[in-house]
Structures are given as C-alpha cells and as structure tokens.
N, CA, C and O of each residue as an XYZ file, in Angstrom:
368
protein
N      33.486      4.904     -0.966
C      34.882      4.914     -1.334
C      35.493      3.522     -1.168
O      36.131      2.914     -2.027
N      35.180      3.086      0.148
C      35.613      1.602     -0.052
C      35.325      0.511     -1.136
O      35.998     -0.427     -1.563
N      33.880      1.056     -1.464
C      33.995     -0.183     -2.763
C      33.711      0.295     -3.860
O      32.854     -0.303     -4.509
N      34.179      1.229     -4.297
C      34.343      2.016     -5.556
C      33.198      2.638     -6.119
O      33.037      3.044     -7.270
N      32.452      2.656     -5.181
C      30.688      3.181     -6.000
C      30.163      4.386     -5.208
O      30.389      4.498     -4.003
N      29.705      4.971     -5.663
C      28.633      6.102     -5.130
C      27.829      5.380     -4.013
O      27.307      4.294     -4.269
N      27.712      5.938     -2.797
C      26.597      5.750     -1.566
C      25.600      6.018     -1.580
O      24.687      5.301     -1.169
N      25.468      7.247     -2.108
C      24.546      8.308     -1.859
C      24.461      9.384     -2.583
O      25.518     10.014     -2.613
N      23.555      9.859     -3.213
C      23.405     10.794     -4.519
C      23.600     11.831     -3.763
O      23.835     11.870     -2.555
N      23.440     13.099     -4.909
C      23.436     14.729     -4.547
C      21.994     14.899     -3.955
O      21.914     15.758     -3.076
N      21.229     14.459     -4.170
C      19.648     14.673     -4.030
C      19.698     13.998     -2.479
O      18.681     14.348     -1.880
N      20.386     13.316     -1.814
C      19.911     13.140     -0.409
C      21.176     13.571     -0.076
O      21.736     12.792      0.695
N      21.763     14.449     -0.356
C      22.508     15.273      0.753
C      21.978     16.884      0.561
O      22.046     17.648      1.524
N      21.537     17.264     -0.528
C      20.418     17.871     -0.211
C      19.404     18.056      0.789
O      19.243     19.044      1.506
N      18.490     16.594      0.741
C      17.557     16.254      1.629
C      18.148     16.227      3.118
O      17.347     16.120      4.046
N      19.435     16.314      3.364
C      19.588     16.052      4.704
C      19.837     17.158      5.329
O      19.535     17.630      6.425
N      20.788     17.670      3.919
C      21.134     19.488      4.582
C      19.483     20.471      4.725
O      19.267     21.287      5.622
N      18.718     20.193      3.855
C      17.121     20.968      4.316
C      16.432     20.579      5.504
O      15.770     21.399      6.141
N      16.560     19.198      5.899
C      16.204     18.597      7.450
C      17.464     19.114      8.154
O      16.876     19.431      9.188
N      19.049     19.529      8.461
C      19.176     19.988      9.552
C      19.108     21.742      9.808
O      19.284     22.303     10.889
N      18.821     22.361      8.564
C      18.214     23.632      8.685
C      16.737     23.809      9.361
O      16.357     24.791      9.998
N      15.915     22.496      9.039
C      14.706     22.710      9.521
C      14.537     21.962     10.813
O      13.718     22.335     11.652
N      15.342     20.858     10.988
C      15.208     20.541     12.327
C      16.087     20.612     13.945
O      15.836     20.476     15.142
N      17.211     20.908     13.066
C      18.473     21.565     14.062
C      19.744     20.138     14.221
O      19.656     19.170     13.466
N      20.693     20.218     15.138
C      21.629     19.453     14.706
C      21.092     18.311     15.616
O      21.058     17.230     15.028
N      20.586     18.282     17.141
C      20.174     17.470     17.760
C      19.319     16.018     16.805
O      19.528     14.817     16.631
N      18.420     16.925     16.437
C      17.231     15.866     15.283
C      17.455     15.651     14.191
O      16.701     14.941     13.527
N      18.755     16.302     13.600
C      19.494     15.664     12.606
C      19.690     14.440     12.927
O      19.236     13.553     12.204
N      20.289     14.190     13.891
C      21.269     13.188     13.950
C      20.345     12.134     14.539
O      20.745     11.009     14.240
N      19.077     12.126     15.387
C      18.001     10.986     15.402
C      17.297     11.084     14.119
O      17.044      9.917     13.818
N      16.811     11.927     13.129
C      16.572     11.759     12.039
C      17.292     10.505     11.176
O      16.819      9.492     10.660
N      18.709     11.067     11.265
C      19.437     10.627     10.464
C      19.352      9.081     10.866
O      18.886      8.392      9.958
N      19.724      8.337     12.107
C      19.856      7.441     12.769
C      18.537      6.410     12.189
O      18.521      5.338     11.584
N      17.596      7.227     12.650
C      16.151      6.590     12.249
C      15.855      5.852     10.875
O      15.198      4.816     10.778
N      16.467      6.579      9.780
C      16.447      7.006      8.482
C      17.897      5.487      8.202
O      17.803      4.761      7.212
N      18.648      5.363      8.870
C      19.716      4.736      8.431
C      19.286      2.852      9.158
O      19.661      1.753      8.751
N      18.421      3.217     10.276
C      18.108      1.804     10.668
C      16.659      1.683     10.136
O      16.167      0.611     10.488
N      15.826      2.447      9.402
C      14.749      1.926      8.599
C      14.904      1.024      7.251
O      14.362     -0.004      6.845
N      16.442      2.381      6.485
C      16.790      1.758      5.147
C      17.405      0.150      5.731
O      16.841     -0.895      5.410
N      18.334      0.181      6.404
C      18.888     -1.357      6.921
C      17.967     -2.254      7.131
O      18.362     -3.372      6.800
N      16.751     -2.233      7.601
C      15.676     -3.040      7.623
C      14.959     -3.557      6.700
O      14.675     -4.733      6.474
N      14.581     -2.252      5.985
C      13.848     -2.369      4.548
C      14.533     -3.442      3.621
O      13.997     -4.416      3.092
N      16.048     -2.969      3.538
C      17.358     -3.311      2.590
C      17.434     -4.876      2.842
O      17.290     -5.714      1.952
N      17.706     -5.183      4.313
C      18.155     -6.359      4.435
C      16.878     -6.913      4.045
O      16.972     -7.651      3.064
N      15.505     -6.758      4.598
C      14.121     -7.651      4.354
C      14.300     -7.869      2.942
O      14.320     -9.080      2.725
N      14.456     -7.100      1.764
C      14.479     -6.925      0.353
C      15.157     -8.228      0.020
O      14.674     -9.142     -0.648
N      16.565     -8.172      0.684
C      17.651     -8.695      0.492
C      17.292    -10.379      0.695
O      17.508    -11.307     -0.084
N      16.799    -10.380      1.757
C      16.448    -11.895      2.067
C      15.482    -12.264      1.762
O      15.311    -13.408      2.182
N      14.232    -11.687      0.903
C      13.147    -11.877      0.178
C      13.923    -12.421     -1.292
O      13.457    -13.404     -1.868
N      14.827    -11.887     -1.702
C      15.057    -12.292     -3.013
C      15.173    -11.002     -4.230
O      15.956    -11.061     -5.178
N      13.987     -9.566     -3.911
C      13.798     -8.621     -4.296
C      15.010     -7.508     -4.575
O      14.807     -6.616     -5.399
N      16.203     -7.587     -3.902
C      17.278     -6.933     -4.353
C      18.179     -7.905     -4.214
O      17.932     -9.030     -3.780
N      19.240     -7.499     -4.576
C      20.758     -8.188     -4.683
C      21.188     -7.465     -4.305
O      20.733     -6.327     -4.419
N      22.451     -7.774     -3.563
C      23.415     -6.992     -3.309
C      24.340     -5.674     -3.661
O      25.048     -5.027     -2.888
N      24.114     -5.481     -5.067
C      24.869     -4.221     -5.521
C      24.047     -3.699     -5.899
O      24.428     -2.710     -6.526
N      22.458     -3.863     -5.863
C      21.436     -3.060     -6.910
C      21.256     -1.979     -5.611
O      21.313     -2.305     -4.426
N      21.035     -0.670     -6.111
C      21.330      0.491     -5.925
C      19.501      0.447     -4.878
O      18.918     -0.636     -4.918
N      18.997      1.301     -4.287
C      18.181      1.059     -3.659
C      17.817      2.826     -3.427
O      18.863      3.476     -3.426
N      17.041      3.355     -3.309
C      16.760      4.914     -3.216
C      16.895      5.078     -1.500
O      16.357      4.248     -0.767
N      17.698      6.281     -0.931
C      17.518      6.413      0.301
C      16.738      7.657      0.864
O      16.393      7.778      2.039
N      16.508      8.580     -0.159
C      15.536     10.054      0.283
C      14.553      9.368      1.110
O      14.480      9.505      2.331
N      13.723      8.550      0.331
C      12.156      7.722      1.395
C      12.232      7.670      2.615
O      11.303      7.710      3.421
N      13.941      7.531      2.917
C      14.136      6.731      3.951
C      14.507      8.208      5.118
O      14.322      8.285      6.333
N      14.960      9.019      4.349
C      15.603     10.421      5.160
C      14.113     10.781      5.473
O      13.936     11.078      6.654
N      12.905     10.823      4.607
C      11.650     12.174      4.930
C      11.503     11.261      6.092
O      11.743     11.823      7.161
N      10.994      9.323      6.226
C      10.747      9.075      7.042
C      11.035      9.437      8.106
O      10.185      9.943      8.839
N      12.360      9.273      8.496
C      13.067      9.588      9.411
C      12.908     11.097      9.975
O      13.167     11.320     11.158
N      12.540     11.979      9.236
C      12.590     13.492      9.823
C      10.912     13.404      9.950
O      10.495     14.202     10.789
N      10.001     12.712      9.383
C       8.823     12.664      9.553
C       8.646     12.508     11.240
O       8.211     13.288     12.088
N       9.095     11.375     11.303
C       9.099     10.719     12.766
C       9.659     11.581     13.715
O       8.965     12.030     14.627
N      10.948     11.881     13.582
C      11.543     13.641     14.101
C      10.563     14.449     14.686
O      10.396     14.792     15.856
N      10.103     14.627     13.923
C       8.850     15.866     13.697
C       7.694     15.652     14.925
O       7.309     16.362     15.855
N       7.363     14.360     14.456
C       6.142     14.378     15.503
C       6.221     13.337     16.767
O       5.143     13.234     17.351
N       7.640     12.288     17.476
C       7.990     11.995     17.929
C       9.436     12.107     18.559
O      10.059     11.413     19.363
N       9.682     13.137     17.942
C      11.624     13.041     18.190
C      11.525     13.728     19.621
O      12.280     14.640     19.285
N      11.300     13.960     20.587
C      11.070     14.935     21.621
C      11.142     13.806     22.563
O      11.794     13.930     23.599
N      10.406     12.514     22.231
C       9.822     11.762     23.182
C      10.597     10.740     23.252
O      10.705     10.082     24.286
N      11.408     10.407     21.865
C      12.330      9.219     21.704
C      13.333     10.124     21.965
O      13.852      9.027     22.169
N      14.246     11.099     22.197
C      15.066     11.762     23.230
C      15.246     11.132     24.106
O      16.032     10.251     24.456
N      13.639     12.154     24.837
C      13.900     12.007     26.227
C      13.599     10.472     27.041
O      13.919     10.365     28.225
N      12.969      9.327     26.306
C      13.376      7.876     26.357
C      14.718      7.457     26.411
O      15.260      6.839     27.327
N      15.080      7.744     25.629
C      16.842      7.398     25.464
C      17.882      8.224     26.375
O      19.006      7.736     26.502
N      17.549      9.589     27.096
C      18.266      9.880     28.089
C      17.968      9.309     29.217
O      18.799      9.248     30.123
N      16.792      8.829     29.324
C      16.352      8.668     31.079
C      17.047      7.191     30.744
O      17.976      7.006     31.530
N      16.889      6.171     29.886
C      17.244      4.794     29.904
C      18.911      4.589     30.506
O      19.384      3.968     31.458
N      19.549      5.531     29.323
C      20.575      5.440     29.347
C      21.562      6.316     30.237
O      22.766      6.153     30.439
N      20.827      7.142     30.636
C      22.044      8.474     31.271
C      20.461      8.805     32.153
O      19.580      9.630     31.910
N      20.588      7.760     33.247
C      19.477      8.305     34.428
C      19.717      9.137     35.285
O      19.079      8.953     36.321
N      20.648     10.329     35.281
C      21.127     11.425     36.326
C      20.817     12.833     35.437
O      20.764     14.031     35.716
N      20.594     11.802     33.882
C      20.550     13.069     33.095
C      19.826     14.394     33.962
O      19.621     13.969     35.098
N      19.406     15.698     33.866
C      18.558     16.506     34.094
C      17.998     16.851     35.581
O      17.158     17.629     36.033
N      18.896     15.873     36.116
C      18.618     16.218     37.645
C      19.685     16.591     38.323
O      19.589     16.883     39.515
C-alpha cells in the first residue's frame, strides 16, 4: 500500500494460510519469520549482484515452503534456542 503495488499475490496467502492449518500459530510465525529473512537475503544478494533491480517483482512461495520446511524438521529446536537465550527463567 505504501508504494502503490501488490506485495504479495493470492497464491502465497494461500500458502501461508495451508502452513498455519498444518503447522499451528506458534510455527506460523517462525515459519513465517524464517521465510521473510531468507527472501531478504536472497533479495538483497540478487540485488547487489546486479540480478534484480529494485522494483522487479521476485516470487515469495519458495521462500514460505522453505521456511515451513525448516519448521517442520527444526522448528522445535530453534524455539527452544531462542527461549533459553533470551527468556532464561523461561520453563522453570
């Protein structure tokens, strides 16, 4: 909305609403996180390679499965990393 263009298609809000049915709201939201600092990485590397420009549109689904991929078979562990780091009274 701020800069007059589409963000994000129908097809990855789709993809996001089928990952928090399948993964719940907790791993949504490290999904999502994961998924939003992979594309930023990817995007900016692109960006400073020369390979995109700035307004060229870039696909983000790749970036959502990754992200729920990783969910899937690490999200449990990058949790409970990030509570003990940050909130060390957590659970005790």
């Amino acid at each position: 909305m701020v800069f007059g263009q589409a963000a994000m298609g129908g097809g990855d809000a789709k993809l996001a609403a089928m990952m928090g049915a399948w993964l719940g709201w907790k791993y949504l939201l490290l999904a999502g996180f994961l998924a939003c600092a992979a594309g930023a990485f990817v995007g900016g590397g692109a960006i400073a390679l020369g390979w995109l420009n700035r307004r060229q549109p870039m696909p983000f689904g790749p970036f959502l499965a990754l992200g729920a991929a990783l969910t899937v078979f690490w999200g449990e562990a990058i949790l409970s990393t990030y509570l003990q780091l940050f909130f060390p009274l957590y659970g005790k």
